[in-house]
C-alpha positions as CSV (number, residue, x, y, z in Angstrom):
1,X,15.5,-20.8,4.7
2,X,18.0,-17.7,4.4
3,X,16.4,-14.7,5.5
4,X,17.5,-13.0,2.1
5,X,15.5,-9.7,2.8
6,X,16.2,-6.4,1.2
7,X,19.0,-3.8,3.7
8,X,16.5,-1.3,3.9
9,X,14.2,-3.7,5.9
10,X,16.9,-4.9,8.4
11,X,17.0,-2.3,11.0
12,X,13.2,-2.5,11.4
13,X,12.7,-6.2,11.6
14,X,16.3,-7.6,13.2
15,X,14.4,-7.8,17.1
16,X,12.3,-10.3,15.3
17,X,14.5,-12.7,13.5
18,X,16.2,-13.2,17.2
19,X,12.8,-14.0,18.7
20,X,12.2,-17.7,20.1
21,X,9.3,-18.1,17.5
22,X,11.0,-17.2,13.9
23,X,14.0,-19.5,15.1
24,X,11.1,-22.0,15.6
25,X,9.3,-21.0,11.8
26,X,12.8,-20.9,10.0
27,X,13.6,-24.5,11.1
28,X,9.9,-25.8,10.5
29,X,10.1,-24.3,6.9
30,X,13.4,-25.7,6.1
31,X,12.4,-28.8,7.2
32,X,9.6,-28.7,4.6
33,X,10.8,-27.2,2.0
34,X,13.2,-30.1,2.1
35,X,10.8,-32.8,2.5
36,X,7.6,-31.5,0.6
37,X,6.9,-29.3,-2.4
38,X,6.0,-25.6,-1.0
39,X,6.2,-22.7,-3.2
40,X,7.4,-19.6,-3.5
41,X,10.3,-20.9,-4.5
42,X,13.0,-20.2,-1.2
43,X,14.8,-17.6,-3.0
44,X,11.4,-15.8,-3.6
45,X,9.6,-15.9,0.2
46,X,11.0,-12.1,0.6
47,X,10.3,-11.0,-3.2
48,X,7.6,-8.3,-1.9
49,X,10.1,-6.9,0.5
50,X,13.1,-7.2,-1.8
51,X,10.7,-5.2,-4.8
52,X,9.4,-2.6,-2.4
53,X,12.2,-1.1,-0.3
54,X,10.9,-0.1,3.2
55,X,11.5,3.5,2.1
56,X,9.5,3.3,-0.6
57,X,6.4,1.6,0.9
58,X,3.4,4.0,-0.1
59,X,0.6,1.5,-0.1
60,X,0.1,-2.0,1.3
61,X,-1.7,-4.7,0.5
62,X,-2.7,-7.4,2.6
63,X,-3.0,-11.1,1.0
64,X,-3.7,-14.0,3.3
65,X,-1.6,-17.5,1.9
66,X,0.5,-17.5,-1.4
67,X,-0.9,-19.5,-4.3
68,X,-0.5,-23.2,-3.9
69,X,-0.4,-24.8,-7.6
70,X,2.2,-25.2,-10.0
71,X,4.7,-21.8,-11.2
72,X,1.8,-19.5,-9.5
73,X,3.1,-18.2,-6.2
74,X,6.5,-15.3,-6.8
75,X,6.1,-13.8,-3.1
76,X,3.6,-11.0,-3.9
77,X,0.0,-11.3,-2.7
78,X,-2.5,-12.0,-5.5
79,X,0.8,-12.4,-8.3
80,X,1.5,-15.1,-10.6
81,X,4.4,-15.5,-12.7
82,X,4.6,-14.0,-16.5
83,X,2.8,-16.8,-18.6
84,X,0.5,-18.5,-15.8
85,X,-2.8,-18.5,-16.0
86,X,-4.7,-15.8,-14.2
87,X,-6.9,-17.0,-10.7
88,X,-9.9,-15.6,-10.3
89,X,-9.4,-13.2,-7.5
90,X,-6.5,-11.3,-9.8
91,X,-9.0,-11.3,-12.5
92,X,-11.7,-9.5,-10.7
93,X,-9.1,-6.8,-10.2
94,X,-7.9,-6.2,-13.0
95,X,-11.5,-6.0,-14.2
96,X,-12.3,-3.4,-11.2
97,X,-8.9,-1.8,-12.8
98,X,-10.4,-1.7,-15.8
99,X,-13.5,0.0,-14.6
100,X,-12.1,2.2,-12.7
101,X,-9.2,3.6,-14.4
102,X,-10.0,2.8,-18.0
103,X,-6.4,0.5,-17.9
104,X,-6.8,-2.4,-20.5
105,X,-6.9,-6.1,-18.9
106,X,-2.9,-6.7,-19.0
107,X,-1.6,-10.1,-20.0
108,X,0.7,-10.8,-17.4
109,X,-0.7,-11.4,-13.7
110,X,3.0,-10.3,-12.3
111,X,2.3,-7.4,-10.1
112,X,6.2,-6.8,-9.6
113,X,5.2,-3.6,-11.5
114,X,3.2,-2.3,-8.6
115,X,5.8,-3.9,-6.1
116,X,8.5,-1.6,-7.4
117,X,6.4,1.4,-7.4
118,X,6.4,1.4,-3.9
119,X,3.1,-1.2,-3.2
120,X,4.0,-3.8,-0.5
121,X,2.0,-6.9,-1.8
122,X,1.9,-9.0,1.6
123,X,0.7,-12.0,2.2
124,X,0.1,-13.1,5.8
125,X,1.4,-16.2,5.3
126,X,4.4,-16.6,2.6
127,X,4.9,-19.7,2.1
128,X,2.4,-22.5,1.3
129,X,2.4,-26.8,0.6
130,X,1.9,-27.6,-3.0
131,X,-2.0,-27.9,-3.3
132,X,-2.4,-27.8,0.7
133,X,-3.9,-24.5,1.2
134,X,-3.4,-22.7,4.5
135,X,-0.7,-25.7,4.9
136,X,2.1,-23.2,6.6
137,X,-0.6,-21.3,8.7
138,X,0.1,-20.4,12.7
139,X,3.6,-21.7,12.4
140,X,5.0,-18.1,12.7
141,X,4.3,-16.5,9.6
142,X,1.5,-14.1,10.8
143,X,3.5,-13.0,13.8
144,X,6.2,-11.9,11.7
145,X,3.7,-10.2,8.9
146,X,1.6,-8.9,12.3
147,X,4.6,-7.3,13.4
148,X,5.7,-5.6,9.8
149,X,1.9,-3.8,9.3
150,X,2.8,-2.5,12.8
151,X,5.8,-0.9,12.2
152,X,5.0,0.0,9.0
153,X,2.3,1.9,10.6
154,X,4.8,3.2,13.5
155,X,7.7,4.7,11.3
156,X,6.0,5.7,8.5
157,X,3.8,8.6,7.7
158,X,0.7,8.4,5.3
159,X,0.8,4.8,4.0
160,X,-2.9,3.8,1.9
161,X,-3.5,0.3,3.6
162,X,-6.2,-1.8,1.4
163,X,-8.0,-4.0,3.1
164,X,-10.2,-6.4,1.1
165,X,-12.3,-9.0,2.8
166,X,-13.0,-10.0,6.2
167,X,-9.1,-11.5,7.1
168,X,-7.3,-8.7,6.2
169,X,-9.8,-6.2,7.6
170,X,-8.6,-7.8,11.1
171,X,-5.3,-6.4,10.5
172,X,-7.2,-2.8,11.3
173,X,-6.0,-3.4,14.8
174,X,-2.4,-3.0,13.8
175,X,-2.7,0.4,12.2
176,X,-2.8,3.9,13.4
177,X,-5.6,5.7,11.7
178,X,-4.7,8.9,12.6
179,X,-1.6,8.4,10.3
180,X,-2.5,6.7,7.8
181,X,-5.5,6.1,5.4
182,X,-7.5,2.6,5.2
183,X,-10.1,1.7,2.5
184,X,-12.1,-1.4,3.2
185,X,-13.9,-3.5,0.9
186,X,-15.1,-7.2,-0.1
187,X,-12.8,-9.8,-1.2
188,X,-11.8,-10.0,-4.7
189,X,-12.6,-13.5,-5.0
190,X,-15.8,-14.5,-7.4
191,X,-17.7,-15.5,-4.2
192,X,-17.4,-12.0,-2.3
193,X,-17.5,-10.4,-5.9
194,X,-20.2,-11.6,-7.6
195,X,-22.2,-10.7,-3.8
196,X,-21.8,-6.9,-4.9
197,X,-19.1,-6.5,-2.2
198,X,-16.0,-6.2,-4.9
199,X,-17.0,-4.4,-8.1
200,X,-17.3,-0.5,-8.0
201,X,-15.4,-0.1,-4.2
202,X,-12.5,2.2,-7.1
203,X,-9.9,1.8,-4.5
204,X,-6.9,2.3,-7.4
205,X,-8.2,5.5,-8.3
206,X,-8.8,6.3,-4.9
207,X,-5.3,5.8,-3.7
208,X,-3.7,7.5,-6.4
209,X,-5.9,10.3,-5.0
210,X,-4.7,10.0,-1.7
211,X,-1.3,9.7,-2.8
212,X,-1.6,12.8,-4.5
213,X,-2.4,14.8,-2.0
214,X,0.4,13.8,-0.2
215,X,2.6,15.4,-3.1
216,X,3.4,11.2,-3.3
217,X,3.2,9.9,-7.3
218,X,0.5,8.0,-8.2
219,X,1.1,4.5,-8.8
220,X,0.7,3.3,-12.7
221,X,-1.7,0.1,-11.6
């Protein structure tokens, strides 16, 4: 695995690509990556970074393990490729979209759109087994994504962090609300949907609110 991450990130993250445990993850992901099928494909495990510059970051999101099936998983939480099928968690988004912002359902589940608007779409994990969820889980990965919500949070000034569901609302720890603004809500999968806890929470109208009054521009979800 080549760390093949975006210039703008390096400065911020070299300390941890010299630390004992990402020498340990790189060399347990090359191994698999030779030996199993994992997805993203290699040159894609830093897409979200390499879409959404560290000086552009205006609004994270936090995903928890890239898709496991077949041409799904690009590096961007909750993306699929141009042509594949949309999961159900995406769909329940765009439909809260939708709602909310009166955007028509798109076609394509590719959120590179939002990536290069400045929306850092992060996974916890980024890489995954083919059909072996959670497969590349504590080997590293959430160490490294721990310790990019945190600077995130220390360099930057005003970031919208969404949180949906009860994983990423852990990473809450890791940010400074004083700085920065945090909206919360249910997960967007049908289960935590179709509870009440997804539908209605308007978070994409409500960040381009935020955003706004920052004098930031408001992202075209």
């Amino acid at each position: 695995m080549n760390v093949d991450i975006h210039e703008s990130w390096k400065p911020y993250l070299e300390v941890e690509f010299g630390k004992p445990y990402f020498k340990d993850l790189v060399s347990f992901i090359k191994t698999e990556y030779k030996s199993q099928t994992c997805y993203p494909p290699g040159k894609q495990i830093f897409n979200a970074f390499n879409h959404c510059h560290f000086n552009d970051v205006k609004v994270v999101i936090i995903g928890q393990d890239p898709y496991h099936g077949p041409k799904q998983a690009n590096g961007l939480c909750f993306s699929v490729n141009d042509g594949i099928a949309h999961p159900p968690s995406l769909i329940n988004i765009f439909k809260e979209i939708e709602t909310d912002l009166g955007i028509p359902y798109p076609k394509s589940g590719n959120l590179m759109r939002w990536a290069d608007q400045g929306v850092l779409l992060l996974n916890a994990t980024l890489t995954v087994r083919a059909h072996q969820a959670g497969s590349h889980q504590k080997r590293g990965w959430e160490t490294f994504t721990d310790a990019i919500i945190k600077t995130i949070s220390e360099n930057k000034e005003n970031i919208v962090f969404l949180l949906w569901g009860g994983y990423a609302k852990q990473k809450v720890r890791l940010i400074n609300a004083n700085k920065h603004n945090i909206l919360t809500s249910g997960h967007p999968s049908p289960l935590s949907a179709n509870r009440g806890y997804w539908f209605g929470n308007k978070h994409f109208s409500k960040t381009n609110s935020l955003l706004e009054q920052v004098s930031q521009t408001p992202v075209q979800w």
